[in-house]
C-alpha positions as semicolon CSV with decimal commas, in nm:
position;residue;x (nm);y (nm);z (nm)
1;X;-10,780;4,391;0,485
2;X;-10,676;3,998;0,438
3;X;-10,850;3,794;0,766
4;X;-10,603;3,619;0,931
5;X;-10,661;3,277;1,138
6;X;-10,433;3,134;1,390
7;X;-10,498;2,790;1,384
8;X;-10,234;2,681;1,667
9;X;-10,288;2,745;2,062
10;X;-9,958;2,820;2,139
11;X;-9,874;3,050;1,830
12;X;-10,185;3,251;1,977
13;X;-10,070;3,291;2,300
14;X;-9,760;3,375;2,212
15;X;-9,862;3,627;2,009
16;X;-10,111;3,778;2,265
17;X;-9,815;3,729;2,542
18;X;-9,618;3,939;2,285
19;X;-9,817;4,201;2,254
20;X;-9,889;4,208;2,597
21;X;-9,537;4,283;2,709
22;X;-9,466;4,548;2,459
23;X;-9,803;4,725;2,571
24;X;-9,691;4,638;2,955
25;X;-10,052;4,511;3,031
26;X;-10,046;4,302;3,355
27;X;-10,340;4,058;3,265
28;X;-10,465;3,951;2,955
29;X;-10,764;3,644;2,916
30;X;-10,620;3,403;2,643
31;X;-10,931;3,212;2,645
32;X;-11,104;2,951;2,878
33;X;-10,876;2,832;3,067
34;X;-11,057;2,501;3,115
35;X;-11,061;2,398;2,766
36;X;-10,651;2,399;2,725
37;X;-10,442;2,131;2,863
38;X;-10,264;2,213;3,185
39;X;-9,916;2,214;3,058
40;X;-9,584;2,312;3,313
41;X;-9,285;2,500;3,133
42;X;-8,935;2,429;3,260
43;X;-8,775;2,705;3,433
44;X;-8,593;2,917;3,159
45;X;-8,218;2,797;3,211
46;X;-7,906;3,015;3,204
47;X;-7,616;2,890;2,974
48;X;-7,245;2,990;2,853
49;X;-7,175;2,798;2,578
50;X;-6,911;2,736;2,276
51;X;-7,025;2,733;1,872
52;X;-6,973;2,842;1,542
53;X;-7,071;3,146;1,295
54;X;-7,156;3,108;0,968
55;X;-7,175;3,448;0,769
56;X;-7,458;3,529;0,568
57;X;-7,417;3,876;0,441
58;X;-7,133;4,158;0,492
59;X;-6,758;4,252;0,517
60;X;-6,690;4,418;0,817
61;X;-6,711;4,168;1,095
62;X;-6,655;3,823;1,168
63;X;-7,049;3,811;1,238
64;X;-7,074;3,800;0,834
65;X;-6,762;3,575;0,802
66;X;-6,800;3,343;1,021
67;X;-6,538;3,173;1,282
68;X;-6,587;3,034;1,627
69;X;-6,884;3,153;1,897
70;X;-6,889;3,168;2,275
71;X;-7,243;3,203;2,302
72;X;-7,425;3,277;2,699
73;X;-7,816;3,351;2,787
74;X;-7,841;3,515;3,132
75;X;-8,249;3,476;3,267
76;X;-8,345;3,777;3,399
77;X;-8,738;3,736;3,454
78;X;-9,004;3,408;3,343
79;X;-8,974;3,563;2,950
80;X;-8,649;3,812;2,946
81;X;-8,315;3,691;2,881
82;X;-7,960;3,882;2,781
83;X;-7,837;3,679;2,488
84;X;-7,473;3,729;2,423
85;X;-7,255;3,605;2,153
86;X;-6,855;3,674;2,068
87;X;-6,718;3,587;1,705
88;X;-6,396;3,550;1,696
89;X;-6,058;3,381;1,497
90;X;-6,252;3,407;1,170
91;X;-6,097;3,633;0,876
92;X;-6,266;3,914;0,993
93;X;-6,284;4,167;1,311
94;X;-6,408;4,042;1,610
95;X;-6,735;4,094;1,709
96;X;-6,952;4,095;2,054
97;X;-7,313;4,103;2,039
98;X;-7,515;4,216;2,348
99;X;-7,886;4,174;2,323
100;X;-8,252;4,193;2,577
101;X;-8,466;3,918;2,430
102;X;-8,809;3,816;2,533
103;X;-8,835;3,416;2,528
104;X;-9,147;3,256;2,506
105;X;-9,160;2,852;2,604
106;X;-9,384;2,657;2,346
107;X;-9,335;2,302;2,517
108;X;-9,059;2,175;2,699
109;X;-8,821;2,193;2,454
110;X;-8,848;2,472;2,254
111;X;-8,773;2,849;2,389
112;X;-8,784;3,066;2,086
113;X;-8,668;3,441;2,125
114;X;-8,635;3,761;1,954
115;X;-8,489;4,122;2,069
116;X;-8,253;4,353;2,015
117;X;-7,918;4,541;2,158
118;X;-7,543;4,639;2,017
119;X;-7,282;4,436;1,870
120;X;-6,941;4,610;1,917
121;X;-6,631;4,556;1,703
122;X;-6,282;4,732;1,671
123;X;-6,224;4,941;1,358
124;X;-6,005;5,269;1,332
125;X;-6,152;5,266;1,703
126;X;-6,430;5,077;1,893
127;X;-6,750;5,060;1,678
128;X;-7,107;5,023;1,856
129;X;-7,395;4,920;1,642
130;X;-7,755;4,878;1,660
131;X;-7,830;4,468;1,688
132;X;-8,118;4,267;1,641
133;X;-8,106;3,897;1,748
134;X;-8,430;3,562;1,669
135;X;-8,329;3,228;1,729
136;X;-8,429;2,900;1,948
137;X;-8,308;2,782;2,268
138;X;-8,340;2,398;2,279
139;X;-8,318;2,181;2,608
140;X;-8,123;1,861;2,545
141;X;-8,109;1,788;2,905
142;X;-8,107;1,886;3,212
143;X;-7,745;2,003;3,197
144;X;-7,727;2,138;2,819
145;X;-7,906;2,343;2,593
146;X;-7,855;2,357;2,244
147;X;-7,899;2,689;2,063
148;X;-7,922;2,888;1,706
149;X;-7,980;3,204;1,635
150;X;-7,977;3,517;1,361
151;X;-7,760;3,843;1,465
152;X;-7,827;4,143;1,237
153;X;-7,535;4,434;1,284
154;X;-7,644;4,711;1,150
155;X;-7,259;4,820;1,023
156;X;-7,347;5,152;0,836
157;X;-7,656;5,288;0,728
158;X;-7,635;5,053;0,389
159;X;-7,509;4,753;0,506
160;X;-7,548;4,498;0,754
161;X;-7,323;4,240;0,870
162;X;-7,533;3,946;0,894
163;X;-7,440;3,526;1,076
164;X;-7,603;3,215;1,180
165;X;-7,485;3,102;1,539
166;X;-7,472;2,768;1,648
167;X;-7,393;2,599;1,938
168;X;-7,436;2,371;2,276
169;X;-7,411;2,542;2,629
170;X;-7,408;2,425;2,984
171;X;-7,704;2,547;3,166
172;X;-7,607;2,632;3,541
């Protein structure tokens, strides 16, 4: 078994925060506390915001072909969010993507996230599919965040219909 060394604080903690939620532990020691800097997080920020799509991989949906995003993040606790995203006017079907992230602040500018949920899109009938969803949040200001992310749709069971997302939101 390779040994592995994490050499940066706050990829540690993540990591350990991580684990910790998917394990639902209330209280993990991440070392002594003394020897870290004290460090304050913003408040995670809620957003609806406009964008792009840029496809990646896929034929079904305008997640793979790209178009024009409306793009939200609803804060539900300190490190779970609802990411949403709707693709639409690009040469494909429409898409919506509805997914429960868990965001973890590295500094006070950078929110990165991963989770998963269901993109829907109209074909011979309303489609749901399984979704999974990575990306960064980034805080421009107190009023905007900038954000880009990676949706996954899982389309059939051989392909997946796959976009960058792009875009600037107002926080509120």
């Amino acid at each position: 078994m390779p040994n592995i060394t994490i050499h940066n604080a706050h990829l540690s903690r993540f990591l350990i925060s991580a684990i910790a939620f998917f394990c639902d532990w209330t209280s993990i020691p991440t070392g002594n506390a003394q020897s870290l800097p004290s460090q304050t997080l913003p408040q995670q920020r809620s957003y609806v915001g406009i964008g792009g799509a840029t496809g990646l991989q896929g034929t079904t949906t305008s997640l793979s072909s790209g178009g024009f995003a409306l793009l939200s993040k609803r804060v539900l606790t300190e490190n779970l969010a609802i990411h949403s995203a709707n693709t639409i006017f690009g040469s494909s079907v429409s898409a919506s993507a509805i997914a429960l992230t868990y965001n973890q602040p590295i500094d006070r500018l950078f929110t990165p996230f991963l989770g998963g949920g269901i993109m829907t899109y109209y074909e011979n009938g309303v489609r749901i599919v399984p979704l999974i969803t990575g990306g960064v949040d980034l805080s421009i200001s107190e009023q905007l965040t900038g954000t880009i992310r990676t949706n996954v749709g899982f389309v059939s069971d051989r392909q997946a219909d796959v976009g960058i997302l792009f875009g600037i939101g107002l926080n509120y």
